[in-house]
N, C-alpha and C positions, 0 to 999 in steps of 0.2 A: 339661297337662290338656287332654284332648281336649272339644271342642264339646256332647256330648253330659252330659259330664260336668258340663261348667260350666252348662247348663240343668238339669239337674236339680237341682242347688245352689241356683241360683238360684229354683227352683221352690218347695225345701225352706223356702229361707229367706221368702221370702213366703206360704207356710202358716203358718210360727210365727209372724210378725209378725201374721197375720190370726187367728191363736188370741189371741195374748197382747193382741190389740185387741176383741177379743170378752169374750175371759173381764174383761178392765178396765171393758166397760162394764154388761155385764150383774150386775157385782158378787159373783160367786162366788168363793170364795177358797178354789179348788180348788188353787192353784199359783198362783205371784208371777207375776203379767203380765210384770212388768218384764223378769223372765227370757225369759223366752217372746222378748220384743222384742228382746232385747240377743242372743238367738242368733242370733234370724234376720238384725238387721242384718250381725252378726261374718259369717256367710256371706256373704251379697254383697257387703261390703266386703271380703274373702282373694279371693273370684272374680273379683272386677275387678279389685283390686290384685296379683294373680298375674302375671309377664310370659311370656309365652310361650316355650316352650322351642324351638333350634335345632337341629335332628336333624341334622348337617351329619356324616356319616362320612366 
């Protein structure tokens, strides 16, 4: 996973969690916050727990 990649994952994932912290407190029950948070964590936790790959031909 190249650099660019892993920032926008990471990017991704800190909009859902800032949705699913929004929609929890404002009380709409548009969609389950919880979900919201539990995606965006699972992103940044695969992006950082990814190990880097060796291109060694």
């Amino acid at each position: 996973m190249n650099k660019s990649t892993k920032i926008l994952l990471i990017l991704i994932g800190i909009a859902s969690i800032g949705v699913g912290i929004s929609s929890y407190i404002s009380e709409k029950n548009t969609f389950n916050p919880y979900f919201a948070i539990g995606i965006g964590v699972a992103l940044i936790f695969t992006v950082i727990s990814v190990k880097p790959e060796n291109n060694q031909n």
